[in-house]
C-alpha positions in Angstrom: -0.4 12.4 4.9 -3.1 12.0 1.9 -1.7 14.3 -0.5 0.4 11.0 -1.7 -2.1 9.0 -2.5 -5.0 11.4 -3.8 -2.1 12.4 -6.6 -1.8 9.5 -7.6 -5.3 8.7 -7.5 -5.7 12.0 -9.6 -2.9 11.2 -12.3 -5.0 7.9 -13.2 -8.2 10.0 -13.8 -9.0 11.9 -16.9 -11.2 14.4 -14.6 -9.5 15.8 -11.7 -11.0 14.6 -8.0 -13.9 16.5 -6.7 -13.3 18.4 -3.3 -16.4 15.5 -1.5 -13.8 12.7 -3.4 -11.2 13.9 -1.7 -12.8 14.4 1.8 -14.0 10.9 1.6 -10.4 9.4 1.0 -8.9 11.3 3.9 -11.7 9.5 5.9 -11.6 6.0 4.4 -7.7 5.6 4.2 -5.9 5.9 7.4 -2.3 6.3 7.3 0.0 3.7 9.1 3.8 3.4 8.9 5.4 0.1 9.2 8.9 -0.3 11.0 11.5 -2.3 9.1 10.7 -6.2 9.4 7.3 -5.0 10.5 4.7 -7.3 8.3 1.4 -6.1 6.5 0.1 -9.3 6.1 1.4 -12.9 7.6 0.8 -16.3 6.0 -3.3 -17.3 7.4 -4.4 -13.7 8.1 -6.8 -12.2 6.6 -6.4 -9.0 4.6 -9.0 -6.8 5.2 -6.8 -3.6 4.5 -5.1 -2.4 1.5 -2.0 -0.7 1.1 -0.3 2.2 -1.1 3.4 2.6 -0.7 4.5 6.1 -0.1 7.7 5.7 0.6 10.3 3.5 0.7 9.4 -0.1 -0.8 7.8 -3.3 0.1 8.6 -6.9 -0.8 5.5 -9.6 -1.2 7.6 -13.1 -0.9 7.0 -16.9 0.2 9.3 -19.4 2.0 9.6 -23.4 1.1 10.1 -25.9 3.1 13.9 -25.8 2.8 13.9 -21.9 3.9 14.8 -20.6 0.8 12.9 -17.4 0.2 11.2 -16.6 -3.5 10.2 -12.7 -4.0 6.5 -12.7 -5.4 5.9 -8.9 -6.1 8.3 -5.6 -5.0 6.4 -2.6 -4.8 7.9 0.6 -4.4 7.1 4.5 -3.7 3.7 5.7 -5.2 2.6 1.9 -5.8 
């Protein structure tokens, strides 16, 4: 479930992750899979969390008063 994010972790590093780096992000990030329509953060929660798209993509956007929806940020696989 890791193996995702420690690459890329490990492609942004000029040294390669130590074996104790990698134990501690298998125990700090815990894997969660959102269903379609399924929100990681709604308008007055706080984010506490952070995210790394493995798969699939994710769409950040806001909604005025009208209903029209504006896309802030897409973020797709390995983001």
């Amino acid at each position: 479930m890791h193996e995702a994010l420690i690459n890329y972790i490990d492609r942004q590093l000029a040294t390669p992750l130590s074996e104790d780096e990698i134990t501690r992000i298998k125990k700090t990030f815990v894997p969660k899979k959102l269903q379609k329509h399924q929100y990681f953060l709604q308008e007055g929660d706080i984010c506490k969390v952070t995210g790394f798209v493995k798969k699939e993509a994710m769409r950040q956007y806001t909604v005025d008063k009208s209903g029209k929806e504006y896309i802030l940020g897409l973020y797709i696989e390995n983001w």
